[in-house]
N, C-alpha and C positions, 0 to 999 in steps of 0.2 A: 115591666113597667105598668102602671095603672092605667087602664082605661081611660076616658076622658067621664067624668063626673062618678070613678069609684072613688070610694075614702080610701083617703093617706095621709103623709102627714104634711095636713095644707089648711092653713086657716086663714078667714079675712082680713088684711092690712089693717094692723093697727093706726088710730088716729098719734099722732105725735101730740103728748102734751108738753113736753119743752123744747126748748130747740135742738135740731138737728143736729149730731155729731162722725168728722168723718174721721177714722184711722186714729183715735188716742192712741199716741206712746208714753206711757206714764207721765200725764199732765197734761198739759195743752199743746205740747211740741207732738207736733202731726210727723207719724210714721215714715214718710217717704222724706221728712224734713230733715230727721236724723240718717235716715240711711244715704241720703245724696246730700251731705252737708257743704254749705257753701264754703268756698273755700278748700274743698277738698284734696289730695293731694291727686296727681295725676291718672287719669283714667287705666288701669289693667287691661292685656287682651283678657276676654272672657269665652269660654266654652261655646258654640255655636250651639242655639238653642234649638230644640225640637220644632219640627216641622207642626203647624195648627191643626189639625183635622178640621174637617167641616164636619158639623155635629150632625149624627144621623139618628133613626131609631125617636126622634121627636116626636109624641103625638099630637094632634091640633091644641093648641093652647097651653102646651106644658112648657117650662122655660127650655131656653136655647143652648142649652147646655148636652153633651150627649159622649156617650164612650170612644174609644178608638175603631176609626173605621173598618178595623180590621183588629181587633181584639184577641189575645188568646186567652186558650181555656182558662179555667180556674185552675187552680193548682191544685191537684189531691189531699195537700195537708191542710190550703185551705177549707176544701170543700168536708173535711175529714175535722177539725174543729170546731165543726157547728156554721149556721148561718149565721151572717151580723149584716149590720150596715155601717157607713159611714156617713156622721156628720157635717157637714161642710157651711163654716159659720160664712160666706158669700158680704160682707162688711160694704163693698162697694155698688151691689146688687139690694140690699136694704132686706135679706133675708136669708135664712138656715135649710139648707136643703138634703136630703135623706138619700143616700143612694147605695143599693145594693153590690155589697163589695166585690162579689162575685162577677156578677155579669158587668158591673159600673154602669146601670142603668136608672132614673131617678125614681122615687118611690111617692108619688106627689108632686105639689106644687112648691111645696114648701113653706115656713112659718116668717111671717111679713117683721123685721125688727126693723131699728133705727141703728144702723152699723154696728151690727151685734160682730162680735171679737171674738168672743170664748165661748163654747160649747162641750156640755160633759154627761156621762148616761151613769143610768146606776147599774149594778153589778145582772139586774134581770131584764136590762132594756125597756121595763116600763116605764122610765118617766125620764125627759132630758130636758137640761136643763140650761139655758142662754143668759150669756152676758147680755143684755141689751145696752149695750155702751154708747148708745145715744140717749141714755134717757137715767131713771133710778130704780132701773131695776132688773131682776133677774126673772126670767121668763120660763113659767112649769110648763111643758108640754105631755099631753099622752097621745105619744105616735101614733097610736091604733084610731083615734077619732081626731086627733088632730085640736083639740080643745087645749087652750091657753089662758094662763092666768098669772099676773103680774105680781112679785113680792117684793117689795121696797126695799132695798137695802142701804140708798144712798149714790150720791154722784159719779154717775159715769163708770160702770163697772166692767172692768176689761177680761178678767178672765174668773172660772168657773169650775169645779173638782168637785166632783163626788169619790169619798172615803172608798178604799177596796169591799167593805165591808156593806155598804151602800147606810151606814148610819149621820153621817153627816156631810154638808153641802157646804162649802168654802166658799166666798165669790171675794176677789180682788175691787175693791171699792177705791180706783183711781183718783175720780176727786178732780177737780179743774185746773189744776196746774202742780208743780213740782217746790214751791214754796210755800211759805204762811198761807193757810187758809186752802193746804192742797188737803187731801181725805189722807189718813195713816190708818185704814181699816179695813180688816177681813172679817165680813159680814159670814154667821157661821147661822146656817139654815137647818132647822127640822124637818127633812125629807116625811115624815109623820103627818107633821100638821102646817109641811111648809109655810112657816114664822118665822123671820127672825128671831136666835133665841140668846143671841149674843154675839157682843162686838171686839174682835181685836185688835191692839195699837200695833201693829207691824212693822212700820215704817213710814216715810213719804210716799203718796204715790204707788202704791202696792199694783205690780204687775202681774205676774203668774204664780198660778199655784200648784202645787203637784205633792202626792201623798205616797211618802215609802210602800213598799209592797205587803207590809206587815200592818200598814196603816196607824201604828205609833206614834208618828212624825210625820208633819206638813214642815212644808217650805216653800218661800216667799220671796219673789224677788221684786225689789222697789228702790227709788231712787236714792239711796244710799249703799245698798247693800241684799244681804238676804236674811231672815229675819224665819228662827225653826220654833217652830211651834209642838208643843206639847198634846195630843190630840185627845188625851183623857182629861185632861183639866182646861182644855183652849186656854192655853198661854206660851208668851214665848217665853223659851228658856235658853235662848242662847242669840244675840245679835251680833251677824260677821257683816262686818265693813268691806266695802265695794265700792274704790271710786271712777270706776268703769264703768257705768249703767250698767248693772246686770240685765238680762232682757229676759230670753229664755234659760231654763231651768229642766233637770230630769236625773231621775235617782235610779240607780242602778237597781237590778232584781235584786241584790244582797240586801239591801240598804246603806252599804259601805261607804258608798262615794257617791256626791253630788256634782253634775256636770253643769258648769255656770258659761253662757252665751257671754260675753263682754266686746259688744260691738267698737267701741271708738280704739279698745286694743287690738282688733283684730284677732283676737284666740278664743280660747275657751278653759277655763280652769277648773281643775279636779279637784276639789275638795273631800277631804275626811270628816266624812259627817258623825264621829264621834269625838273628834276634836274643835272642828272645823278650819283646821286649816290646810294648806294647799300642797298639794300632793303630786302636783304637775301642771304644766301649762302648754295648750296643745295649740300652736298656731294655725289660723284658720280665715286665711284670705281678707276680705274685705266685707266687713260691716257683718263677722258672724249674727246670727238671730234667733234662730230656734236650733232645738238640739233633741233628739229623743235617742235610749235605747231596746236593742234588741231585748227580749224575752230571757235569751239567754245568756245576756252581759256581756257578750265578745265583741260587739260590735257599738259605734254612737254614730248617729246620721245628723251633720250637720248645716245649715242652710245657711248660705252665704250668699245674701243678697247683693250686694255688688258685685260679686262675680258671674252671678248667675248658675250657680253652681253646688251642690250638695258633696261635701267632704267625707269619706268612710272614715273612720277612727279605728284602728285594732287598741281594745281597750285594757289590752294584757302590756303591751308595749306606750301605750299614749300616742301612736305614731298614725300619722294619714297615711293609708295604704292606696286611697284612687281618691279622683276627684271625676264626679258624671256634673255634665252639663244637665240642667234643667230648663224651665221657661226662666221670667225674668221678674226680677226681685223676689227670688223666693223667703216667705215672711213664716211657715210653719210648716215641720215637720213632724209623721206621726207615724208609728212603728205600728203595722198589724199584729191582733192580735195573738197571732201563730207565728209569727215572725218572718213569713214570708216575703213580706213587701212594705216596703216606703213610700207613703204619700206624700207627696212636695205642693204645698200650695203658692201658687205667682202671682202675685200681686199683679204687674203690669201686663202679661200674658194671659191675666182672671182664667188661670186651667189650673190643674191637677197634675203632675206627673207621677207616673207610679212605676217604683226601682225593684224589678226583681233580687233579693237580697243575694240567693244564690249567686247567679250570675255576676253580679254589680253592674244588670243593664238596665237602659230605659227600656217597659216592655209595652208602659200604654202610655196616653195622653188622655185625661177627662177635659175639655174645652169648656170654658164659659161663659160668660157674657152674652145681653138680649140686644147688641146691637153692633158698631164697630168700636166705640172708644175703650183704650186701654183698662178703663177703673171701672167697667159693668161690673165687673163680680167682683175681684180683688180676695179670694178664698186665704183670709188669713187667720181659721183657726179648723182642725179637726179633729173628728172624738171618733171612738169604735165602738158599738154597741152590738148585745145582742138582737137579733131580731125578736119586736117581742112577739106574745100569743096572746 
């Protein structure tokens, strides 16, 4: 962890020039609105959620966020991968914070946004890149000096992808509501001369982005559907209808199949992303939401925010093989890059859990929030990046 006044990656709070924005879910319908919908049908028992840590390991005036009190080691494969960090887009805390995946300890102060959502690195860890989803725009950072600089892309932008290849920057342009006069645009950025260098019609309300491993193909989920994009020519070339909200999204290492979150159905559907149609439907508790896969496709880790609980998928089978309790409303999930481990970010719990994949257990807790109310941090977006140099 840094010293108190070494550089990292921490810059001074930005001034807000529009109004403030908390938890977009594609539109103006706030996050915790859809996931605890009124009206809802009967409360589920839910998995007993992990014990809080008192955050320890704080130095004077870094945020109150802090590892498991008792931590273990890094794992060999991790530490045998290379060093990285993790991302943590903090939406309810009003900034993106850096923490060293290893130890889980923070690396700064962190970069001040307007309930920034989405966060994504490029392939060398030099530069990352923030939804700032309270405002229009998307936020360049270089980790190493912590300097920031705003690129317009337009209202209210929720989520954020940089290409495998680190040549192009996707940002989900949500736009103020879900009808006439919502955004249908995925703002596609020059990591070069960070520009906007062109705009795509995607859909309503364009939520998440994610790029096959081959980098050929983006995919979009928005208020109607998902919506595959072309990445040599930025255009779509195929729109699959979704009257489920699609929410979260993630494409297997093949490229084969697209795993789509469908919160109000309670599953998650496999799609053939060279057909695009549906290939299975893997049920999955209450108000599923984010969804990532393993490194080596066997496995999909699903977050199911009304249950409080993270679903294993065997993805040879479509079948849930465990369900681990997490904190509570967890809102994003994100597969290390070695595959060792799963980060669960909770919304109302503002921590981190982290699922040793091996195992299928909880083996830490990141806590966080600077005071006692549930929505301090609200951790609902994560990236993994290299460390850079």
């Amino acid at each position: 962890m840094n010293a108190p006044g070494e550089k990292g990656f921490d810059v001074p709070k930005q001034t807000s020039r529009r109004r403030r924005l908390f938890l977009m879910a594609g539109g103006a319908a706030g996050l915790l609105a859809l996931a605890v919908p009124a009206g809802a049908t009967r409360a589920r028992p839910s998995p007993p959620s992990p014990p809080r840590p008192t955050p320890v390991n704080t130095a004077p005036g870094m945020p109150k966020w802090g590892p498991d009190p008792q931590p273990r080691p890094p794992s060999a494969s991790r530490l045998a991968a290379g060093e990285y960090r993790a991302y943590v887009a903090l939406a309810g805390d009003y900034r993106v914070v850096a923490v060293d995946a290893a130890t889980r300890t923070f690396m700064g102060r962190g970069v001040a946004t307007d309930a920034a959502q989405g966060v994504a690195v490029t392939p060398d860890g030099g530069k990352v890149y923030i939804a700032n989803t309270g405002q229009y725009d998307v936020l360049v950072v270089d980790p190493l000096t912590g300097e920031t600089r705003p690129v317009h892309v337009g209202p209210f932008p929720r989520d954020v992808a940089v290409s495998p290849d680190g040549r192009k920057v996707y940002a989900a342009v949500t736009g103020g509501d879900t009808g006439r006069g919502g955004s249908d645009v995925v703002a596609v950025i020059d990591p070069v001369t960070d520009e906007v260098v062109r705009r795509i019609r995607a859909g309503t309300a364009p939520r998440q982005v994610v790029f096959s491993a081959d980098g050929r193909r983006a995919y979009v989920s928005h208020d109607g559907g998902i919506a595959v994009i072309d990445t040599s020519s930025d255009t779509v070339v195929r729109s699959i209808r979704d009257r489920f909200c699609p929410q979260g999204i993630a494409v297997d290492p093949s490229g084969r199949r697209l795993y789509v979150a469908e919160p109000p159905a309670g599953r998650v559907s496999v799609l053939d992303t060279a057909t695009g149609r549906v290939r299975g439907r893997i049920p999955a508790g209450d108000q599923p939401w984010a969804v990532d896969v393993t490194p080596d496709g066997t496995k999909a880790y699903i977050a199911q925010m009304n249950d409080n609980a993270v679903a294993v998928v065997d993805t040879a089978s479509g079948r849930v093989r465990a369900t681990i309790g997490v904190g509570k409303l967890p809102a994003s999930v994100a597969v290390t890059p070695d595959g060792s481990e799963v980060w669960v970010g909770n919304i109302l719990s503002g921590s981190v859990s982290v699922i040793d994949v091996a195992s299928g257990t909880l083996i830490a807790t990141v806590a966080g929030g600077t005071g006692t109310k549930p929505l301090d941090a609200a951790p609902v977006g994560i990236a993994f990046g290299r460390t850079p140099s």
